[in-house]
C-alpha positions in Angstrom: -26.1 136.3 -152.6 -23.5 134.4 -150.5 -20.3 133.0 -151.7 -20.4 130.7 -154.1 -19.7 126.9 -153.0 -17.9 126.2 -155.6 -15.5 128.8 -154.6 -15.2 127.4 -151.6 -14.6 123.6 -153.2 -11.9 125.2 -155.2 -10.2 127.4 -152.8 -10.3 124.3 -150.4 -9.4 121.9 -153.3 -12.0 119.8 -152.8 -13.0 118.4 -155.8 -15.8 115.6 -155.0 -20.0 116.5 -154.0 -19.4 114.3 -151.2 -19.5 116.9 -148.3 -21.9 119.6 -150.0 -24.1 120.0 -147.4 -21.3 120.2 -144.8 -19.3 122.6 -146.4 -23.1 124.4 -147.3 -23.6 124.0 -143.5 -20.2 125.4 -142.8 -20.9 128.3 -145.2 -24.2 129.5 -143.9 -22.3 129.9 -140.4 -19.0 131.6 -141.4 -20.9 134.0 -142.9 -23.3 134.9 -140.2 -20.3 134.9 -137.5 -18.6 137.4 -140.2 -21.5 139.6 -141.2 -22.2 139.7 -137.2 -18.2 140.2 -136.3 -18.2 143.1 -138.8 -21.8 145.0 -138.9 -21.2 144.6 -142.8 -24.8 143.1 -144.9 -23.7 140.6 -147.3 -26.6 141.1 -149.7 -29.3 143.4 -150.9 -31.5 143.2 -148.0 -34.8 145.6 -147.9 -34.6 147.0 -144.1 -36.7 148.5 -141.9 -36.1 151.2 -139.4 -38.4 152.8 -136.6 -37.8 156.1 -135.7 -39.7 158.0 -132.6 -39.6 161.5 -133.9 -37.9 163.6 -136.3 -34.5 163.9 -135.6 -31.3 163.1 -137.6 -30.7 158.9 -137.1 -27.7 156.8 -138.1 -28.9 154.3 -140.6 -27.2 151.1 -138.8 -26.8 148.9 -142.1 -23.5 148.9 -144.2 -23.5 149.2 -147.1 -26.3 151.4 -147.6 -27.7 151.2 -151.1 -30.5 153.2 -151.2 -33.6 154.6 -149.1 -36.7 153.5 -150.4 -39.2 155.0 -148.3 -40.5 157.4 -145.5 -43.6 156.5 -144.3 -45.4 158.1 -140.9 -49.2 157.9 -139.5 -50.2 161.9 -140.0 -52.1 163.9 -137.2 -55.1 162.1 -138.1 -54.0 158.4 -138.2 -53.6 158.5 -142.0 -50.8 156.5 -143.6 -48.3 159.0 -145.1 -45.2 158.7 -147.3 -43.2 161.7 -146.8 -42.0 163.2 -150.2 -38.7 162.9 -151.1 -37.8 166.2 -150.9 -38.3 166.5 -147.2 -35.5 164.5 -146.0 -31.6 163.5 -147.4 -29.1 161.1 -146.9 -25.9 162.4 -145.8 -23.0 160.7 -146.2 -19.8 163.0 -145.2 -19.8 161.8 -141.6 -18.0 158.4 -141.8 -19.1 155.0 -143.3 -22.5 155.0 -141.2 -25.1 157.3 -143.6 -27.2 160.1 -141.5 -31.1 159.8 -142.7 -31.8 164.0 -142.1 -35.5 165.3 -142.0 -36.2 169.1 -143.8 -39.7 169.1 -142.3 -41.1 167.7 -139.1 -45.0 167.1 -139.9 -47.1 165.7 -136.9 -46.9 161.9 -136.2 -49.9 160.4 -134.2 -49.3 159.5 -130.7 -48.1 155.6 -130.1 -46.8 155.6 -134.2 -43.5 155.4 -135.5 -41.7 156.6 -138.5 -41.1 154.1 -140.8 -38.0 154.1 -143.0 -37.5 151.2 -145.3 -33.8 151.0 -146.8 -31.5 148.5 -149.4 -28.1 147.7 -147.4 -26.1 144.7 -148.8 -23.1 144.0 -151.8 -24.0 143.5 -154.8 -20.6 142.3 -155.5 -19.1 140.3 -152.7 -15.5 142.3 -151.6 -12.9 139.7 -152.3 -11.6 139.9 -148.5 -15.0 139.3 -147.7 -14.9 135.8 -149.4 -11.4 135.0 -148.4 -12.9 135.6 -144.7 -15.7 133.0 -145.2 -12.8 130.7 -147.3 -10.6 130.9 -144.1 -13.5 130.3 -141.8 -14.5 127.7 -143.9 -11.3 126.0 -144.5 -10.3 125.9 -140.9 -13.7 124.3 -139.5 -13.6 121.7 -142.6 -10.0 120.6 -141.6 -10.2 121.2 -138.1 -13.9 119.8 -136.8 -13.8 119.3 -133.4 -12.8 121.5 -130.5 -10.5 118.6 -128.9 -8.1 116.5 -130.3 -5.3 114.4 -129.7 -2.9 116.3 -132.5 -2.7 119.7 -131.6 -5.2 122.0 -132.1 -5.1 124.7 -134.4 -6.5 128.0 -134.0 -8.4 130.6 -136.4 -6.0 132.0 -139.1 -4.4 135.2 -138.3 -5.4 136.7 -141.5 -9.7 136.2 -140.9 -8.8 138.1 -137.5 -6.6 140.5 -139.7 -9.4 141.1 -142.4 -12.5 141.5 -140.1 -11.0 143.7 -138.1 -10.1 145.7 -141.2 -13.1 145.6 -142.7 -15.5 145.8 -140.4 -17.7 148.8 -139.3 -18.4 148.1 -135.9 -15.8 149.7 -133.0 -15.4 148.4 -129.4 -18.3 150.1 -128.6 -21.0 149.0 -130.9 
C-alpha cells in the first residue's frame, strides 16, 4: 500500500494522465527517502530477523503488527518452531517492541534463530501522505537542481513532520 496517485494528482491539482509515470516515478522515491528518513514501514511487510542466541532483541521494524513465528534448528539439526508460550512481545519500553525468550532450548552450532514478523500501516497516517505530497509536489514543480530562477528548497513542514514522526534518533 503506498499513497494513492490520485491523491497525489489532487493535492497537486493536476488534473490530466499526462505525467502518470513521472509523478508514479516521483512517488516510488519520496516514499523510500521518507520510510528510510524515518525507520517507519509503510505497508504490511512479512520480516525476517536472525538472532545468535537467546537473549532479549529489539525488533527494528515500526509499526510492529504482529510476530508470526520462532523458528530455530534444535540440538540435533531439526527444524523447530518454538511454541508460543516460550517467548512475548513487550511493548512498555518505547516505540521499538522487545521480542523476550521464557526458555533457552539448544540451537545447533552455525544456526540462527529465525523470527519472522508483520511491520507496516495498514492505514497510511495522514502526515505520512502529506510528507510524500510535499516531497512530491516540490520535485514536480521544482525538477532540476540548477536554475536560472531561484531555487527552492524542501518545504519546512516535510522536515517538520519527519522529524516528528520518525523512529530513528541521531544515533540509529
Amino acid at each position: 500500500m503506498s499513497v494513492p496517485l490520485s491523491t497525489i494528482k489532487s493535492a497537486l491539482r493536476v488534473d490530466y494522465d499526462d505525467d502518470d509515470s513521472e509523478l508514479t516515478r516521483l512517488r516510488e522515491a519520496a516514499e523510500s527517502l521518507v520510510l528510510r528518513r524515518t525507520g517507519l514501514t509503510i505497508a504490511p511487510t512479512t520480516k525476517l530477523l536472525y538472532v545468535a542466541n537467546w537473549r532479549s532483541v529489539i525488533v527494528p521494524e515500526h509499526p510492529f503488527t504482529s510476530l508470526t513465528s520462532v523458528t530455530y534448528y534444535d540440538s540435533g539439526n531439526t527444524l523447530t518452531t518454538m511454541p508460543a508460550t516460550d517467548y512475548w512481545v513487550d511493548r512498555t519500553d518505547g516505540p521499538m517492541p522487545v521480542l523476550r525468550f521464557l526458555q533457552a532450548p539448544g540451537i545447533y552450532d552455525g544456526t540462527a534463530i529465525t523470527v519472522t514478523y508483520v511491520a507496516g500501516y495498514t492505514i497510511v497516517p495522514s502526515e505520512l501522505t502529506h510528507a510524500i505530497i510535499a516531497l512530491v509536489g516540490h520535485w514536480y514543480n521544482n525538477p532540476e537542481a540548477a536554475s536560472i530562477v531561484r531555487l527552492n528548497e524542501v518545504p519546512m513542514s516535510l522536515e517538520y513532520i519527519i522529524d516528528n514522526i520518525g523512529v530513528r534518533s541521531p544515533l540509529r
